[in-house]
N, C-alpha and C positions, 0 to 999 in steps of 0.2 A: 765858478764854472757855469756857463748858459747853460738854462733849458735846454736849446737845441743850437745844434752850430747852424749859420746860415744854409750850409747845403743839405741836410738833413730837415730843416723847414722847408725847404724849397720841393725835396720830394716828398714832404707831407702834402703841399699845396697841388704838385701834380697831381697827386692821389685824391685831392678834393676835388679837382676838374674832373677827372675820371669818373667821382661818385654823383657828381651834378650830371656830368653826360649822361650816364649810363642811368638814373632815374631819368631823364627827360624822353629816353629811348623806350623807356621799358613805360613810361604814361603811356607815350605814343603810339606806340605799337599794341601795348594794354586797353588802354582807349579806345582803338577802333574796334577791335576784335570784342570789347566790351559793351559798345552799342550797339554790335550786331548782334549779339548775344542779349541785351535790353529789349531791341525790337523783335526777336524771333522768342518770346518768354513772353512779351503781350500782346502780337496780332498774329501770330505764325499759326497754323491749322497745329493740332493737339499732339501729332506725333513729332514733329518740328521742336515744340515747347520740353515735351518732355526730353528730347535728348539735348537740350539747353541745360533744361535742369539737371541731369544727369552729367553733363561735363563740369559744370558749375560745383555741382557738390563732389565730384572729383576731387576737383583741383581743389576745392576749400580745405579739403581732409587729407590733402596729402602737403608733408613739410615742403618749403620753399627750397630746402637743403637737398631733399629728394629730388626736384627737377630740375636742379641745377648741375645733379651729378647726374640723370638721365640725360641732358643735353649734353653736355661735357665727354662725359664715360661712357653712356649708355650706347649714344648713337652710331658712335667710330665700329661697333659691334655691326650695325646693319649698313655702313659702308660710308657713314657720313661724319667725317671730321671735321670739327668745330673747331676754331679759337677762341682762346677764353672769354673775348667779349662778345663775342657771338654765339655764343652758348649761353653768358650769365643775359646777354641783352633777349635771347630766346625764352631762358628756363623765366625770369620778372617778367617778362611780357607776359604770357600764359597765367601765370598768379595775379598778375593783376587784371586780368579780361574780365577771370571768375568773380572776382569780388566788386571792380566799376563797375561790370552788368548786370550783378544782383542791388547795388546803389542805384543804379540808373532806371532798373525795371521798378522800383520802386516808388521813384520818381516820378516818372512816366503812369502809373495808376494813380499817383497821390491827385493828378488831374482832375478837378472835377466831368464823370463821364455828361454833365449836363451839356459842358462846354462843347466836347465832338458832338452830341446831337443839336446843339445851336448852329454850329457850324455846319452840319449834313443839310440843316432847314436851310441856308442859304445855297445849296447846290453844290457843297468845296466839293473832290472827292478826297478819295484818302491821302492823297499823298497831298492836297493842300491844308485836310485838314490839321497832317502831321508838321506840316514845316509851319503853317501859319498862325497854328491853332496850337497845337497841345506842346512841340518842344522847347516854344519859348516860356510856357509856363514854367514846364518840368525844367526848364535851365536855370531858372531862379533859384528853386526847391532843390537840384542837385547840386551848385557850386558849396556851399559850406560844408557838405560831408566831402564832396570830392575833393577840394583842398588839404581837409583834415586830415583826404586818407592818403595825399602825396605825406605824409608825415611820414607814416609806415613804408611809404616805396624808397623813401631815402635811407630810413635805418636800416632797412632791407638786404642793400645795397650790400650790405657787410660782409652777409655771407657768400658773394662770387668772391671772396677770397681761398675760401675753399676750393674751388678751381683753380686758382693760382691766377686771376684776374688781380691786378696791383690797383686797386682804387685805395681807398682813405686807411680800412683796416688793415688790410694787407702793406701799404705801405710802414705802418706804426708798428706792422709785426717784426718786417725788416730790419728796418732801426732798433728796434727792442734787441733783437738778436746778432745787432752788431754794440751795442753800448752797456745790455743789462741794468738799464735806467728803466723797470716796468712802468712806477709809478710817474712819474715823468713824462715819460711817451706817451702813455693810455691817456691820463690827466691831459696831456694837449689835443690825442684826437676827441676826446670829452666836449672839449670845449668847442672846438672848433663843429661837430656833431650839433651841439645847440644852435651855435650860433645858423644852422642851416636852416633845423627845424623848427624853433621856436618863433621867427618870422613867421612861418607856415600857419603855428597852431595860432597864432594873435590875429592871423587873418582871418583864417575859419572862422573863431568865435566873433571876428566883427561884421561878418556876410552873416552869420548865424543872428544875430541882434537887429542889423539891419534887417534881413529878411522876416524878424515876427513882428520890430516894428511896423514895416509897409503894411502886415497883411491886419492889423489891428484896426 
């Protein structure tokens, strides 16, 4: 008896489009709301900063499980129904803002501050000193954590099955409860889970080595 019959792979594989899409969504959308949250955390006037920080440790301190069923559940309550990829592409965006912008503000002061005042001595203002001056440092300094941390936004992914979003888990749940094959089904999305993120972490670690060679 196969593994898996070919149609039953086939909607394991949708389910793995699905968990690619929906982390490429939730980078994206996490990403930006995550450098604006980067940039208002190190030049933003002090009451700006703190409510940075204060959403920031929000969202760090509340389960990923939690705002996905606030997107989901929560919001059809104040008038606004979601579908499940628009809820789970909602609830991963917001978790990952919090955490690229606390990487990224990181980043962004790992800068030496000598360099924006070299740059102020030649007259940039800010906004040259920031594009020309300090974010192509801090782009070096931030890709290997932020690669590493797409690790986490893919296995992530897992739990918009909770919503009844069908990516990779969700799909292996179906199958499980149509064949009662657990170790089998689990064992393939296993594998198939690695094969996503282990490219991921071999890059990290070679932007990581690259980058302390250069700076040596």
């Amino acid at each position: 008896m196969p593994l898996l019959t070919p149609e039953q792979f086939a909607f394991l594989m949708q389910g793995l489009a699905w968990t690619v899409g929906l982390s490429l969504v939730a980078f994206a959308g996490g990403g930006l709301l995550g450098f604006v949250l980067a940039l208002v955390r190190v030049y933003a006037p002090g009451p700006l900063r703190t409510a940075a920080m204060l959403y920031i440790k929000l969202i760090q301190g509340t389960p990923l499980l939690i705002l996905l069923s606030l997107a989901y559940f929560g919001l059809p309550a104040l008038g606004l129904v979601l579908e499940p990829l628009t809820a789970a592409a909602l609830g991963l965006s917001v978790y990952v803002s919090a955490y690229l912008g606390e990487i990224w503000r990181g980043c962004l002061e790992a800068v030496p501050r000598t360099q924006a005042e070299a740059a102020e001595c030649l007259a940039l203002n800010w906004r040259q000193r920031l594009v020309h001056v300090i974010l192509p440092q801090a782009l070096k300094i931030a890709t290997p954590p932020t690669v590493g941390f797409m690790v986490q936004i893919v296995k992530n992914t897992s739990l918009a099955s909770a919503i009844g979003f069908v990516e990779l888990a969700r799909a292996g749940q179906v199958i499980n409860n149509a064949t009662f094959r657990p170790f089998i089904v689990f064992m393939v999305i296993a594998v198939l889970y690695f094969a996503l993120c282990y490219p991921l972490s071999a890059w990290s670690r070679r932007l990581e080595r690259r980058f302390h060679v250069a700076h040596r």
